[in-house]
VEXBADO-556721 format. One record per residue (C-alpha): x, z, y; residue in one letter. Coordinates in nm, 4 decimals. Example, Ala and Ser with C-alpha at 12.3 -4.5 7.8 and 13.67 -1.06 7.14 Angstrom:
// residues 2
PT         X         Z         Y  residuo
PT    1.2300    0.7800   -0.4500        A
PT    1.3670    0.7140   -0.1060        S
This chain:
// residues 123
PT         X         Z         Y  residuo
PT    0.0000    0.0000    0.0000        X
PT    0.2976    0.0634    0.2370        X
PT    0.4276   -0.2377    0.1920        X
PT    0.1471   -0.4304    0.2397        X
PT    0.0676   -0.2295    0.5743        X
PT    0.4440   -0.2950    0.6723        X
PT    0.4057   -0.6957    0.6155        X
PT    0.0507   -0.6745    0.8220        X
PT    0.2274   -0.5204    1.0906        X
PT    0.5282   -0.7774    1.0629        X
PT    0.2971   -1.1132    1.0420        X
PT    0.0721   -0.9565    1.3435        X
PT    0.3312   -0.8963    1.5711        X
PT    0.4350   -1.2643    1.5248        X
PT    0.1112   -1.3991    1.5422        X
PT    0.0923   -1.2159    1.8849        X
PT    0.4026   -1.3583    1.9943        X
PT    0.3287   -1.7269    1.8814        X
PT    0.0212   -1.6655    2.0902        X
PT    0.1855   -1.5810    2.4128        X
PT    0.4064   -1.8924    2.3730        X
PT    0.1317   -2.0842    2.2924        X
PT   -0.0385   -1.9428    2.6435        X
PT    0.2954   -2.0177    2.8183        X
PT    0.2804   -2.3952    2.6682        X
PT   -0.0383   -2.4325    2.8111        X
PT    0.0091   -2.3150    3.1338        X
PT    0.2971   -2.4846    3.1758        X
PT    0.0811   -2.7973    3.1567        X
PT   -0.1408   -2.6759    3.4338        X
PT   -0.1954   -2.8578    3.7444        X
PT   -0.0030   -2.6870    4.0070        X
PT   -0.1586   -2.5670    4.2830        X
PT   -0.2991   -2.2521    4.4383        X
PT   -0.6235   -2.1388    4.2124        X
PT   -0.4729   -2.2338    3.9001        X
PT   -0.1572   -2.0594    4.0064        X
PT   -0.3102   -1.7110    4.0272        X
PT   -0.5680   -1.7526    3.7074        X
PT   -0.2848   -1.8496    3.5194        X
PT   -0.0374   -1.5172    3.6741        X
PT   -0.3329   -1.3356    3.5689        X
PT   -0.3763   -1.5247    3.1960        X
PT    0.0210   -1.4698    3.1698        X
PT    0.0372   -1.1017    3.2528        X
PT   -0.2941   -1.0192    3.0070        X
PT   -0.1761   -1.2467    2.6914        X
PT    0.2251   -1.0913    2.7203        X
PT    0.0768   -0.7622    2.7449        X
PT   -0.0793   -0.8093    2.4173        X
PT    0.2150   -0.8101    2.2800        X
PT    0.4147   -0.5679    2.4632        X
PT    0.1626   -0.2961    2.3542        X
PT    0.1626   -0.4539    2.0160        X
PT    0.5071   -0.4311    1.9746        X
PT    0.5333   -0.0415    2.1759        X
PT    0.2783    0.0849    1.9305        X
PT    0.5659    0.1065    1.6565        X
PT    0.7370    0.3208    1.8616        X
PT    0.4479    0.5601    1.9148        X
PT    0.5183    0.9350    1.9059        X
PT    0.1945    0.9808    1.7334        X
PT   -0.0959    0.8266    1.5743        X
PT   -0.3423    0.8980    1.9135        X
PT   -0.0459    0.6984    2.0920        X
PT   -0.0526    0.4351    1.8103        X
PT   -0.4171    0.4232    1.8937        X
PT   -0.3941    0.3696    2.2435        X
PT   -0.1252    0.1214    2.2659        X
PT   -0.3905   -0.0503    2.0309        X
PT   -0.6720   -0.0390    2.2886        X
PT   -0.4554   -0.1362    2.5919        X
PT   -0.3739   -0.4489    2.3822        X
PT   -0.7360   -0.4691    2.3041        X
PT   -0.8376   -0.4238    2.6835        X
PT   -0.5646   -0.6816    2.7186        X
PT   -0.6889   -0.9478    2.4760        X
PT   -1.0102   -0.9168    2.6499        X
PT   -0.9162   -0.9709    2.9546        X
PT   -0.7141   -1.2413    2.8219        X
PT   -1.0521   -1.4176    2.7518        X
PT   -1.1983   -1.3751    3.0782        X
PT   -0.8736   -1.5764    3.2184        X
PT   -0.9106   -1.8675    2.9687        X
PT   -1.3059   -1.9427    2.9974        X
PT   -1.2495   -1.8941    3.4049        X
PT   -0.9783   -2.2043    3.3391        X
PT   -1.1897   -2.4349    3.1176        X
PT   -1.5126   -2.3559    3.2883        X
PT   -1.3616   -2.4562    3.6051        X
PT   -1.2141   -2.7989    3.4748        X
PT   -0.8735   -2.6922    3.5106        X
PT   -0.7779   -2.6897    3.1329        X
PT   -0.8561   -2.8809    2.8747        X
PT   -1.1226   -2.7534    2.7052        X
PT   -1.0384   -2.8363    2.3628        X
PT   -0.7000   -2.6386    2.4140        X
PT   -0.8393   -2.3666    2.5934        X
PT   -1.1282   -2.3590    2.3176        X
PT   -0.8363   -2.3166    2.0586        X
PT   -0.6498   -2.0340    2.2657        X
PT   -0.9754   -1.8580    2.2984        X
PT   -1.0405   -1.8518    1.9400        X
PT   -0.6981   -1.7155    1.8940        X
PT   -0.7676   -1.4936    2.1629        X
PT   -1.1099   -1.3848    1.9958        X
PT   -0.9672   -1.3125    1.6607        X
PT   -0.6542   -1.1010    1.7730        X
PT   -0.8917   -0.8837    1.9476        X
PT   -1.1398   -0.8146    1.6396        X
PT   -0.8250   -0.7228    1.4516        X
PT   -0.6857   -0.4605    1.7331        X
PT   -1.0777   -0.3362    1.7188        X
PT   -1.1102   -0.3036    1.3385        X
PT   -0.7496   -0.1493    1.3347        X
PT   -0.8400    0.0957    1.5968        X
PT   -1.1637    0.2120    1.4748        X
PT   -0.9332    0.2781    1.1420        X
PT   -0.7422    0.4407    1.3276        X
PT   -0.9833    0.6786    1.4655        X
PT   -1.1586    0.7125    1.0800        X
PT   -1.4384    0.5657    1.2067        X
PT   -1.4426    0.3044    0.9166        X
């Protein structure tokens, strides 16, 4: 059971990382100029802090600290979201690849909910 839990861990924190390159990719292809500059500072700052959190949970001095690097991750995935649909509803990015990020998006932040309400023993 350890081992699996260590190789969840492992394979999340590098799908959170592909993600934020993925983000970065896709900003990059932005057009450049004053609303898309500070959606996208905005997207950027929510989708890396996925992964900082992510990443700062394994150092966590407890599991309550565990917990809430989880739901500042969470917070951030959400907010993540927000970003994206703002840039596709507006006609700024493509929608199919924003459609793809946001699914992405979506289904890191079910797994940082279902691994915090674990967390709390609430399932």
């Amino acid at each position: 059971m350890q081992n699996d839990n260590a190789k969840f861990k492992d394979e999340f924190q590098a799908r959170v990382y592909r993600f934020a390159l993925d983000v970065i990719a896709f900003v990059d292809r932005l057009p450049v100029e004053q609303t898309s500059r500070i959606i996208t500072d905005q997207l950027l700052r929510s989708t890396t802090s996925i992964g900082a959190n992510v990443i700062e949970a394994q150092a966590a001095s407890s599991r309550k600290d565990y917990t809430n690097f989880f739901a500042y991750a969470l917070k951030s995935a959400n907010e993540c979201k927000f970003w994206l649909g703002l840039l596709r509803d507006s006609g700024r990015g493509d929608k199919e690849s924003v459609n793809k990020l946001l699914r992405e998006a979506t289904e890191i932040a079910n797994v940082l909910a279902s691994s915090i309400l674990t967390l709390k023993g609430k399932r």
